[in-house]
Structure formats: C-alpha cells, structure tokens
N, C-alpha and C positions, 0 to 999 in steps of 0.2 A: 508794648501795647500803645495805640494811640491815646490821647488823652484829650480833657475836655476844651484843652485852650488851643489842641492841634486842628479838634472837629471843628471850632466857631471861627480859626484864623482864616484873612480875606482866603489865601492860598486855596485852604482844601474846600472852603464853600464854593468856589470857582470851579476846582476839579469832580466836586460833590455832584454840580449842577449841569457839569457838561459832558462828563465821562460817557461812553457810548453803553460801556455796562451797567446793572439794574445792582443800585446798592441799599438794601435794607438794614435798619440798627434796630435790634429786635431785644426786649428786655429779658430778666429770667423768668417772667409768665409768659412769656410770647408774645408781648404787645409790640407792635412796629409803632418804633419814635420816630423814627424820619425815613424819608422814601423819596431818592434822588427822581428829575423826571424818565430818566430812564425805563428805570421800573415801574415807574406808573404806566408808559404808554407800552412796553413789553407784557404787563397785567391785564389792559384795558380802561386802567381807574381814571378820574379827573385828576388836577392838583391838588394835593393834600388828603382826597379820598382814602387812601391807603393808613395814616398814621391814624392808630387808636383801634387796628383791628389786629385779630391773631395772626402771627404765621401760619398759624394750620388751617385759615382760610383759604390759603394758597397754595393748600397740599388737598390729592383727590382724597374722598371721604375716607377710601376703607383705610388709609394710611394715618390718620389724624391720631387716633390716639395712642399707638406706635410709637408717633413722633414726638408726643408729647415726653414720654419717657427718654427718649433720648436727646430730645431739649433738654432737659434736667440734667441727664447724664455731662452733656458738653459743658452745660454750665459748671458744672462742679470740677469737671478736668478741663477745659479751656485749652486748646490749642490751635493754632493754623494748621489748617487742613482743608482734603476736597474731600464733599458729601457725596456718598454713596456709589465709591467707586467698584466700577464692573457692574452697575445698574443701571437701567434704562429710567431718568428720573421725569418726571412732569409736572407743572407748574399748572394750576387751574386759572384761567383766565374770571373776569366779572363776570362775564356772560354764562359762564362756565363751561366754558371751549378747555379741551388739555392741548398744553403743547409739549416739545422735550427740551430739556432745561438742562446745563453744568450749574453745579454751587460748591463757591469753596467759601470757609468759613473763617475770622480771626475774630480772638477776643479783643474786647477794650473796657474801660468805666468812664463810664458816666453818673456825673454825680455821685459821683462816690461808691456807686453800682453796680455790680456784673453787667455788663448786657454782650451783644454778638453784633459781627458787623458779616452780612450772606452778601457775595459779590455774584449774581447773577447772569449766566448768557443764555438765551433763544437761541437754540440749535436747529429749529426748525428748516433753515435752509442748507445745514451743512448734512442733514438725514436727506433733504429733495437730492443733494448734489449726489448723493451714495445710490439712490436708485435710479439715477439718468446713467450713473458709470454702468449699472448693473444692466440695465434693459439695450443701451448700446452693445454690449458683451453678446447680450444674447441674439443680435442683430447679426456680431460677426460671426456668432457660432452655426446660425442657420444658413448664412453664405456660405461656408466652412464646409454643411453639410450637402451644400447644393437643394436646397429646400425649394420649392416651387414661388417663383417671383414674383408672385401677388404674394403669397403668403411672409413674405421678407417685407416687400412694400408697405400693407398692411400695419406690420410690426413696426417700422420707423414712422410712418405717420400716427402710429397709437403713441410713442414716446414724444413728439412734439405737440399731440393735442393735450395730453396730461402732461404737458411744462408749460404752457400758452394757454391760458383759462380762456381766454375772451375770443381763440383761434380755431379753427378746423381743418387740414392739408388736405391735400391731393397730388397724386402725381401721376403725369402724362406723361405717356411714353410716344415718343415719332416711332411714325411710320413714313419712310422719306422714299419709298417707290407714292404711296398717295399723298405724300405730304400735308399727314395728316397727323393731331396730337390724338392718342386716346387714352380716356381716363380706365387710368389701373387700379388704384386705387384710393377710395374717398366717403369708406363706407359710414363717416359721421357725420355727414357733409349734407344737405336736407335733399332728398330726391331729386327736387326742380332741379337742383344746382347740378348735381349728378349728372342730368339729362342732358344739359345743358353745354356743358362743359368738354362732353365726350364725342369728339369729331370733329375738334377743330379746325379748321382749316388757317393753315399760316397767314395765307395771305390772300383774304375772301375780297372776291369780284364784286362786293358793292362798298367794299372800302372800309369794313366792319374790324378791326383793329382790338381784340381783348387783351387785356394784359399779356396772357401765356403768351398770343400772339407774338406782341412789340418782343417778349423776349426770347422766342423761337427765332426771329427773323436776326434781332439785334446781338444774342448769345451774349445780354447783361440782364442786370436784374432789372424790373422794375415796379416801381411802390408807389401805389394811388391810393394816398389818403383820405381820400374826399370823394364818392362815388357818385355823389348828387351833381356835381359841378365837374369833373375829369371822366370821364367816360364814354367810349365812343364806339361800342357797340352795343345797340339797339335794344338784339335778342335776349340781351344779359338782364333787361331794364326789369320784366315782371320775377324772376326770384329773387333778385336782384332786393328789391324793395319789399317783398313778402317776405323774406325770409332775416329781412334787416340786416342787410352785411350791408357796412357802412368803407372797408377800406379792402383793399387786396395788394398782395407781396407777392413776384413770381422772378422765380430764378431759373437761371439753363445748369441743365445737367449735363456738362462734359465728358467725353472721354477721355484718356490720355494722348490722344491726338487732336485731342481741342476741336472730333466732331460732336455734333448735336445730337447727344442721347434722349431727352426730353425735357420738363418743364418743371419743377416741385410749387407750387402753386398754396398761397395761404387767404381764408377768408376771414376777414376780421366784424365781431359785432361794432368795432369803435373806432372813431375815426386818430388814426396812430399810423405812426412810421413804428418797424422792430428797434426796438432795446438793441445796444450794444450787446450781451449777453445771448440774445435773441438772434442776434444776425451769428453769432460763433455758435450757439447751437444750430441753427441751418444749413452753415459750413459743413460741419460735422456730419449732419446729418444726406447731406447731399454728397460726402464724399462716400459713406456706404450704398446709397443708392448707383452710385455712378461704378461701384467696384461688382453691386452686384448685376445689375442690366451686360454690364461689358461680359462679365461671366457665360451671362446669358445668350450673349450673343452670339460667341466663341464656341460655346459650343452647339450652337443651331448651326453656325457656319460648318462646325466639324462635320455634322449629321449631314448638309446639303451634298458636300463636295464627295463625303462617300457615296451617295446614292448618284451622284453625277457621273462619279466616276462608275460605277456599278453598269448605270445605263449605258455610258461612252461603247463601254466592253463589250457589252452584248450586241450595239448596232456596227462594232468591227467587226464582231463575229460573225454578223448574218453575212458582211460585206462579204469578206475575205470565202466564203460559201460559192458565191457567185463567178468567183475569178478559175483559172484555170492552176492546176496546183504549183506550176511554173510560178508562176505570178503571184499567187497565193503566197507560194514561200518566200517571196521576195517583201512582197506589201508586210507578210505577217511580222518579217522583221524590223520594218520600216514604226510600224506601228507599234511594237513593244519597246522598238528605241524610244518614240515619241511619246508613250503612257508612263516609262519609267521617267522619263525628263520631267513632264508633265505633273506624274503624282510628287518626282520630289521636290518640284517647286511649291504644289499645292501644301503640299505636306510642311515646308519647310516656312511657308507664313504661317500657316495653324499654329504651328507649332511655337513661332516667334511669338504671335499675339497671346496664347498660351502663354507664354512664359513671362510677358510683361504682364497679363493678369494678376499671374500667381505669384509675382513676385509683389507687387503691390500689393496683394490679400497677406502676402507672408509678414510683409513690413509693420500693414496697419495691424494682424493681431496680435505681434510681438511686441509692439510699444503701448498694445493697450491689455496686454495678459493680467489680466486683475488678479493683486495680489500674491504675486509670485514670478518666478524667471524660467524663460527658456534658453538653455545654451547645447549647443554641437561642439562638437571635440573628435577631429578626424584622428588617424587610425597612428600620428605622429604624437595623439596627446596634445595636441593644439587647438586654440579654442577660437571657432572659426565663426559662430552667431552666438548671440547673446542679448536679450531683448526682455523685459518685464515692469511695470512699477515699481517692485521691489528692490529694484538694482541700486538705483540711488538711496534710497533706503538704509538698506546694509552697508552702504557706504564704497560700493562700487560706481566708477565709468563704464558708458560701452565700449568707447576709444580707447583705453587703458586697457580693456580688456581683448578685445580682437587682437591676432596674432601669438598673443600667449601661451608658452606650455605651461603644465598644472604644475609644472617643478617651480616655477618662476612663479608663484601666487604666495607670496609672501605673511599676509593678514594668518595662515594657516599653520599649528604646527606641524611638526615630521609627522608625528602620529596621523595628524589628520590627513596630510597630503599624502602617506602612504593609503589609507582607505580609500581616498579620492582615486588615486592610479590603479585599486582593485577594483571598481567599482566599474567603469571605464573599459577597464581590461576585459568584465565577465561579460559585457554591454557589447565589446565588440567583436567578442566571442561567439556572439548569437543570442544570450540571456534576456533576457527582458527581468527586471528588477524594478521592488517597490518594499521601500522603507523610508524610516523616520528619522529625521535629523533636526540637531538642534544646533542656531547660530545667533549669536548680542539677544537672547534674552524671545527669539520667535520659535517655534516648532513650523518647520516644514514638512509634509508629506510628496515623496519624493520616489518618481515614475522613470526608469529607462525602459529605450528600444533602442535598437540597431537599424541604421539607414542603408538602403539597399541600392545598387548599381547594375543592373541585368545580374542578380544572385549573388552579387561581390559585395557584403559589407564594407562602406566607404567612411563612414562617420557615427559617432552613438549620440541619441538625444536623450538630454537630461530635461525635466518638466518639474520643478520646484514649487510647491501650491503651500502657502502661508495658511496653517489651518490653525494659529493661536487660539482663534476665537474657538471653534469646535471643541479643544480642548475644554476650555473653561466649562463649556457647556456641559463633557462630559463630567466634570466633577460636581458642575451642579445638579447634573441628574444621579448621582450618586450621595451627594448630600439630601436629597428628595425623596430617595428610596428609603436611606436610612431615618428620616421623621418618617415615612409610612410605615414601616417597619416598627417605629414608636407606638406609633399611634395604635397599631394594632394588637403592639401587647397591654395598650393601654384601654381595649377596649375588652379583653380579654378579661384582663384584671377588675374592669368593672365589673363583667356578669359573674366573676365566679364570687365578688364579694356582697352584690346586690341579694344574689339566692344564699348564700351563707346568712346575712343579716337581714335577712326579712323569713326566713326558713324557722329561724332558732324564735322570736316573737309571738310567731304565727301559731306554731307547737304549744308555746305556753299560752295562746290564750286561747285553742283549740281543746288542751287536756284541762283547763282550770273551768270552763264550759261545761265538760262533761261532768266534772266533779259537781260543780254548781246545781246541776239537775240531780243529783242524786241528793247533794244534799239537803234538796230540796223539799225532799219526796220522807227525808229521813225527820225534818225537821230541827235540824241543826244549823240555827241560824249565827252562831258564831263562826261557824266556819265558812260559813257562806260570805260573810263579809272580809274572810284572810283572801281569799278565790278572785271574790271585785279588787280589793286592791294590787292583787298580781294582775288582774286582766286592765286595770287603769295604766300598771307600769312599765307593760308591755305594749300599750297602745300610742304611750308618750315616747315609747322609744320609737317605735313605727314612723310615727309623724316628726322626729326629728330626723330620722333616714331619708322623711319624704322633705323634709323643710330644708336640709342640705342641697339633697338633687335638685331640688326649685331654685335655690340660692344660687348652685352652681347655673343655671339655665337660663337666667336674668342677666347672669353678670358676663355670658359669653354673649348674651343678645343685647348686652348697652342697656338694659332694661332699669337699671337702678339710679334713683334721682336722688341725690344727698341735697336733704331739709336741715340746714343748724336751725338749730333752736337754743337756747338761755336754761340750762338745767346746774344743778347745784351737786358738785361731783363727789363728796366725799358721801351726802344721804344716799345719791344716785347707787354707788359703789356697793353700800351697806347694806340697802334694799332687794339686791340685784344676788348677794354672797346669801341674805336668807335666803330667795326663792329657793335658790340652788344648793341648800345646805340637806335639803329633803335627800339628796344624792349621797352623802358621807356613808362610808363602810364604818363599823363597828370602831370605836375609839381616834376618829379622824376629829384633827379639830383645828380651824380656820383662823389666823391670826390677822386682824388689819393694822398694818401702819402705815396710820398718817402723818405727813409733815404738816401742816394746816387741819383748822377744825373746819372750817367752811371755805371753797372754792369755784367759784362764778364759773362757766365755760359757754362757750357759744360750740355748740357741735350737733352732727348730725344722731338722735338719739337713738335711734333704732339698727343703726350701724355699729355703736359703741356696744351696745348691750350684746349684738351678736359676737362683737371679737371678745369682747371680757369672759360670758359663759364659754363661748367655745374654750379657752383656754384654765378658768376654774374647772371645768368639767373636763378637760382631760388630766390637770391635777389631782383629781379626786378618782377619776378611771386608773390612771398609772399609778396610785400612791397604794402601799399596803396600810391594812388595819393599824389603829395605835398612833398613827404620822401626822407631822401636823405641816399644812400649807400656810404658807404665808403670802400676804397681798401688801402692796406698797403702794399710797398715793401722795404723789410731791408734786414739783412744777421748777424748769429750770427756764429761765428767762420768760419766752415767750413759747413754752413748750408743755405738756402736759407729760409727764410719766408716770403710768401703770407697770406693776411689776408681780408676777405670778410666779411663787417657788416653790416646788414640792421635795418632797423625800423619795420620789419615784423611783422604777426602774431602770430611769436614763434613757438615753439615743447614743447606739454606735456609733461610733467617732467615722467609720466609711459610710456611714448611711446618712451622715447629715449632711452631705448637698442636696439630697434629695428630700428636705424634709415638707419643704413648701410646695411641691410636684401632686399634680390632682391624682385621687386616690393612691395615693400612696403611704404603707405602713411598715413602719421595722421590723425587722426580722424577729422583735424578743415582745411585741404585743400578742400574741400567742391567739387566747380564745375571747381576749378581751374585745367588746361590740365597740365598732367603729367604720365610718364608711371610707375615712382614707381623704377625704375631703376637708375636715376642718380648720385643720392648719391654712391649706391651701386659700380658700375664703378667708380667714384671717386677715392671710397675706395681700389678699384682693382689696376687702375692707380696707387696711392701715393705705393701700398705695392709693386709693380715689380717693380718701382722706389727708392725702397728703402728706403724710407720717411717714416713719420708718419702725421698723418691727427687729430686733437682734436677740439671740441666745446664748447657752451655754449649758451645757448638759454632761455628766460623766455618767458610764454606767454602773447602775447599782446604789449610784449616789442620788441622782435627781438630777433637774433640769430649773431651770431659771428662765422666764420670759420677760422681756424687756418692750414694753409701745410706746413710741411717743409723740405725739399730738399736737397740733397747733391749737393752741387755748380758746383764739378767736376764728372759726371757720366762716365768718359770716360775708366775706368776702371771697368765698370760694364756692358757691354754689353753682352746681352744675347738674347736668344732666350729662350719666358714663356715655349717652348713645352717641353724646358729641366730640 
C-alpha cells in the first residue's frame, strides 16, 4: 500500500499532477481528498472543486446507493482490482453529461485511515473508434452485396459527417464524355450548396476555378482555409456565405489506373485545415468509394458491350440477307471469325478489370473482417488465404501462414489437428458446416462452404466470427430470467399471504360485530366489552400489516429521512418493552439487562423503535406460554448493542440465508400471523443506520438477535433517496 510520506514525496506530487489518468483518493465515507488535474478536467470540475464531495456524485443517480454498499464492502476487504468488469461503467460529468469510464481500484492510509486510490480513463474515444470500425464494415458489406451506388455513397458520407462535427461531404462523381462533376451524394449538405455544386464543369470558360475543380483537373487534393480571401468562383459566393461554410477540403477519387473517378468534397463551418486523424479517415474512406464507383462501372461496361455486341449481330444478320448464298456463306464465316476474335477480346478486358476489382474488394474485406478470420485451404490441405483482425490476435502471421498444410500448424494438438483435417475433408466433400469452437480463452462461431470451379470443388472456406461477447450476453440473459422468475414467486408469495392475513382479522372482527348487536339487543353489556376488545386487537393487527407494506414502499422509494435526535436509551428501551408487554401469551415474562443505568444516544428515534418492537414482537409471536425473553443493553466502544433472546421455536439451519429476504417465512411458523416482512425492514433499518444486525438460532431452542449501532448518528444524516 502506498503511504502518507510516499503520496506528499516531490516524486509522486509530480506524477500526481501530470499523469494523463483521472486519480481520486476517496475516504471510507466517500469523501474525495485529492483529485489530480486530470480528473478534474475528465469531470468537467475547476481546481480543487472536486475535493470535499462524494464519489457517488460521480456515479448516475439510480446507482448511488448500490454503491454506497459496496464502498463499504471494498473498504473492509481492500484490494487492487478493476471496477465493474464485463460492465458498461459511466462517470457523470458537473454538467451532468455521462460519459464511459475504466476504474481500477488500490487501497492505501492516510492518516492513519482507510481510504481508496480510483485510477480513472474516459473511454469515450476508444467507443467513437469501435463504431467508425463498425459503419466502415457495413460500407464493405453493401459493396459486397452490390447495393445501389448512391445508397453505398450516401452510407460513407453519413460515417464522416458523424466523425467531423463542424463538417458535411459530398461526392462527385465525373462524367468524362461531358466533362462534367455531378453531385451523388450530399444529402446533409444545405440545398443552395447541393444546387450549386452539381454540374460542375472542370474547367469553366470564364475562368471560374472551385475547389472540386482545381482538384479534378490537378487529381491532388486541395484545402482552402479561408473562403473570404481564397476563392475564385463567383457562383459559389451567395451559399457560400448564407449558409456560413467558412473552409472546403477536396480530394480526387482514383482508380487503380490512377484515372479520375470523381471528387469527395468537405464543407467546413470553420476556418481549419483536416486533423491528422481526419486526413487518414478520408483515405479510408475514399479508398471504399473508389472500390465501389469502379465496381460500378465494370459492370455498366459489361451491360454495354453485351448489348453492343447483341446489336453488332443483328446488323450482320440483316447484311449477310442481302448477299447471294455463295457469298453469304463465305462473309458468314468471315464474320463469326471476326465476333469470335472480337467477343474474346471484349470478354477478356471485362473480365481482366473484373478480376482487379474483386481482387482489391477481396483484399480490403479480409484485412478488415471484424473480429474474426477468413482462411481457404485447397483440396491438398493447404492454406492458400487467410485474412482477419483476429489473426494477430490469436497470435498468428499471414506470412507464416500461406503455404501451409494443417499438419504443419503446430500451436494445435493431434486431437485438435485431426478434427481440423475432418472438418476440411466434409467441406470438400460438398458439406457446408457450422459449429463452435473454442481457442486462448475466445469462442468462435464457425461457418464452412466449398469453393467451386465450373462444378469441380477446388478449395473449402473457413469464416471464423469471435462471438465472446454474445456469449456473455447469453448468460446474462439467463441470470435475468432467473431474478424474473424470483420475482414472480415473490409476488406470488405476496398475494397468497396478504389474503391469508387480512382474511383471518377481518372474520374476527366481522363475527365479534355480529355478536356486538345481539348483545346488544340482550343487554349484556359485559360481554359487549370482551367483543370491542377483540375488534380493537384485530384492528391493531390490520394496521400493523398495513404499517409494514407502507414501510416496505417508502424504503423501496428512497422515501425515508433519518432525524438523530438525543434520546436516553435504557428509559427509551423500558418504555418501548411495556407498550408491547400488552402482547405476552399466558406466563411469558420479559427480563431487561442492562450494563449501564442511563446512556445518552444521538439516533434516529422512530427507526430504533421500529427494529426493537419488530424484533420483541416476534419473541413474543415465536416464544410458547410460561418463556421468558430476555433483552440486553450495553455499549462497546463507540457502538450501541441491543440484544433480543427467546426460548422460541427456532429457524432451520437451511432456511437461514433467507432469513432477511422480503416476505419470507419458515417453514415451522405454521398459522402464526405474520407478513414475511419484518425481519426484512429490520435489516433495512439497521443498514441506513449504519449498523450491522447478526444471529443465532437452533431449532426448538430459540433464537438470539444481535444490533449494533453507532451511539452518535449525528453526523450521519441523510436522506435514503440520495
């Protein structure tokens, strides 16, 4: 553990105040001692703002007093560790913005004191970085599926206007028979500018020069900062200025022949050159526009030259009509020489451009297959592609891996490498195959097919998908069910005891009613007064059934405010055991021992009273006729301890975990009245209190209740809602 001459040495005040991470030293009530500047400006706070408030001002509301409990808990066990792993955690900013948050935890003392040292990071950008990988994916997937080229367009300019706040794209596609840009897509982009933008001409006859232009003609980029002093088209000037774009970035869209596919075009509200950052997502994002336009054009070409050729045929047909069949027959062959040459020249560029497409489509979506691997393995067992993020990962090369047979993969044993060569085998067999596999600690979900050569299976593709996370999810939706599945025999359990105990009350002061009238009528007023006091003692019970469920519904809503007050504990106690002595069965009789004759307390009074009767009164419920209960009040340091022991019927030794669980009752309380609840508020009471509550019970023998109390709560007042 660090200590106090390590935290003040020049050293760590140095590393304190410069560290890039957010370090808080947080006491065992939660107060922050110190708060490097780190975390002040990762919060939002001033300097020093932060020290003398809670941690759980920095935790969202519905988690606060969760955490509270498990503050304590760390305090008490103390270790290095990270918070809340396999959670999505958030940190509330001053403003009270949430952002997402890592925290790992180490103990230390200070001053002689428990406290916690939280090493905090804003994860905020490393979540941005996970849905740019994701929305790129889905960029390659719709080129993949041949999806219509605005609507791919569309999709990569929505991914850089949601990464570039103060930005909006466009992109021009040439048309190089009119030598003309037109806008495809730029549907964020303000109308004027829309309008404006779409029909550009490269290179306009009054000398009119726009960005796209200089970089259509130039095929570099270029970046005009400053739109009020650099710019030298005219027409650009009124959106230009209404619509407040202060800077523009235009880059050329390439082929792989390094011709001029179009223009990707950005309009800025400020006047800025691109981020480093900024210019490599560009890159990026221009080398998918450029894979898919080329796509696009490949096979418009393919569509032309069929129908070219289509036409060619028909106007040899009508020819060869005209000739005489001498000649006919000669031309005819002249000319199927010359369409067979013809088509397999035509054929044999489509087919080349074709094949640089899709090889370049092959490339970029095996080096960007999120979270997982694609490998080929021809019909030798040899491993011929191989491409994924996960590759390095798992602790493979691509290089290392091309060429390889599956015998030759070492990392695997026999066992495994024989199911790998089955697997393979049924793959190039024909099968198509999907199962699960586990490798270092990930689950993959794991897809074959057989690769095909005009019907001749040539290769099997293997499609490896990392679904760790899915996992987890499944089992947290399986721990999910199982609390519904709680809950509902917990609700269950409520109605059948709510009508049990309000059922049995109700009777008795339904039939002591009727008695009342008659003997009313009889003039028998002695008995008339045995009748009120059963309908008084059924009514007291009713409203302590009803004074539970309210208790319960306060303390689930944060509703309860603990008032200490200065009350004098041993009168307190003795005051409290008469009320409730009106309760004793036939020969029960109530012993107090006290360690002290008079003892001062600061606590909250109307909380104490509720956990002592709840627990006298179920001494006196659980105890038989003749028994005597005994009460104990002492004080150990700075602690208060109450002590409640009966001669009862005990609690099963299985049934006591569950003893402080809402409505819940043991199996041996039988027909005795009780809503299942008491304990449970007890347990409620003693933990806002601050306290701790323990037991001990055998059955047949009795039970023993143990509270114990901070003497002075006067520095603990709170309200539960916080």
């Amino acid at each position: 553990m660090m200590n106090d001459i390590a935290l003040n040495s020049d050293v760590y005040k140095t590393i304190f105040q410069t560290v890039t991470q957010g370090i808080l030293v947080v006491d065992e009530f939660g107060i922050i001692l110190k708060a490097n500047p780190a975390s002040e400006k990762m919060f939002g706070y001033d300097k020093n703002e932060l020290e003398g408030l809670t941690i759980e001002q920095l935790i969202p509301q519905k988690l606060r007093v969760k955490h509270k409990d498990l503050r304590k808990s760390y305090i008490a066990n103390p270790k290095t560790r990270s918070m809340g792993i396999g959670l999505d955690l958030h940190g509330v900013k001053k403003n009270g913005g949430l952002f997402p948050i890592d925290v790992s935890l180490s103990p230390m003392r200070w001053n002689n004191k428990p406290t916690a040292i939280a090493f905090t990071i804003d994860t905020s950008e490393l979540k941005k970085k996970e849905l740019l990988k994701n929305s790129i994916q889905l960029s390659l997937e719709m080129i993949t599926l041949h999806k219509p080229l605005k609507s791919i367009c569309d999709q990569i300019c929505s991914i850089f206007d949601s990464n570039v706040s103060d930005c909006k794209s466009a992109i021009l596609i040439l048309d190089p028979k009119q030598n003309l840009l037109y806008n495809l897509s730029g549907s964020k982009l303000p109308s004027e500018v829309n309008k404006t933008i779409d029909g550009i001409t490269i290179r306009d006859k009054n000398g009119c020069t726009c960005a796209c232009s200089r970089t259509a003609l130039s095929k570099k980029e270029t970046i005009l900062t400053n739109l009020k002093e650099d710019y030298s088209c005219k027409a650009f000037e009124k959106p230009r200025f209404d619509d407040n774009i202060l800077a523009t970035w235009s880059y050329p869209i390439l082929a792989t022949t390094n011709d001029l596919l179009g223009v990707f075009a950005t309009y800025c509200t400020n006047e800025r050159k691109p981020s480093i950052k900024e210019k490599a997502l560009i890159n990026d994002l221009i080398r998918l526009i450029s894979i898919a336009i080329e796509q696009f054009n490949t096979n418009n070409e393919l569509k032309a030259n069929r129908e070219k050729l289509q036409n060619y045929s028909s106007q040899l047909e009508a020819k060869v009509k005209d000739r005489t069949q001498e000649v006919a027959g000669t031309v005819q062959k002249l000319v199927e020489s010359n369409l067979k040459l013809e088509d397999q020249m035509a054929l044999a560029k489509i087919a080349r451009n074709e094949a640089i497409a899709h090889q370049a489509l092959l490339n970029a979506i095996g080096s960007n297959f999120p979270k997982g691997i694609m490998v080929v393995v021809n019909t030798n067992h040899t491993i011929v592609f191989a491409e994924g993020e996960d590759l390095e990962t798992i602790g493979f090369k691509k290089n290392e891996l091309l060429g390889l047979k599956i015998d030759d993969l070492q990392v695997f044993s026999q066992s495994q490498l024989l199911k790998i060569q089955e697997n393979v085998e049924n793959t190039l067999k024909g099968q198509h195959l999907s199962f699960q596999t586990n490798y270092k600690h990930k689950t993959y979900s794991v897809n074959s097919t057989p690769l095909f050569n005009e019907d001749i299976i040539i290769a099997a593709l293997f499609v490896y998908t990392d679904i760790s996370s899915q996992k987890e999810v499944e089992l947290e939706i399986i721990e999910a069910l199982k609390k519904e599945q709680e809950l509902s025999e917990l609700k269950s359990r409520f109605i059948s005891m709510a009508s049990h105990e309000f059922r049995t009350p109700l009777s008795a002061i339904l039939s002591s009613a009727d008695l009342l009238e008659k003997l009313r009528e009889l003039g028998l007023d002695e008995g008339r007064v045995k009748y009120l006091k059963r309908i008084k003692s059924n009514v007291k019970t009713l409203m302590s059934i009803l004074n539970d469920f309210l208790s319960l519904s306060k303390l689930e809503e944060g509703k309860i405010i603990v008032k200490p007050e200065k009350i004098e504990i041993v009168s307190f106690i003795t005051e409290l055991t008469g009320e409730i002595a009106t309760m004793k069965k036939e020969g029960q009789t109530i012993k107090i021992d006290k360690e002290v004759d008079q003892l001062d307390v600061v606590i909250d009074k109307k909380l104490l009273r509720n956990i002592f009767i709840n627990l006298l009164s179920n001494a006196i419920k659980y105890s038989s006729t003749g028994t005597e209960i005994q009460i104990g009040i002492s004080h150990e340091g700075s602690n208060l301890l109450l002590k409640v022991t009966d001669q009862g019927i005990g609690i099963p030794e299985k049934e006591q975990l569950n003893l402080f669980k809402r409505f819940f009752r043991a199996g041996n309380a039988g027909n005795t009245q009780g809503t299942g609840l008491g304990l449970f508020l007890v347990k409620n009471y003693v933990t806002i209190l601050e306290g701790k509550i323990s037991f001990s019970s055998k059955l047949n023998v009795g039970s023993s209740f143990i509270v114990e109390l901070p003497i002075n709560q006067k520095h603990h007042e709170k309200n539960t809602d916080n």
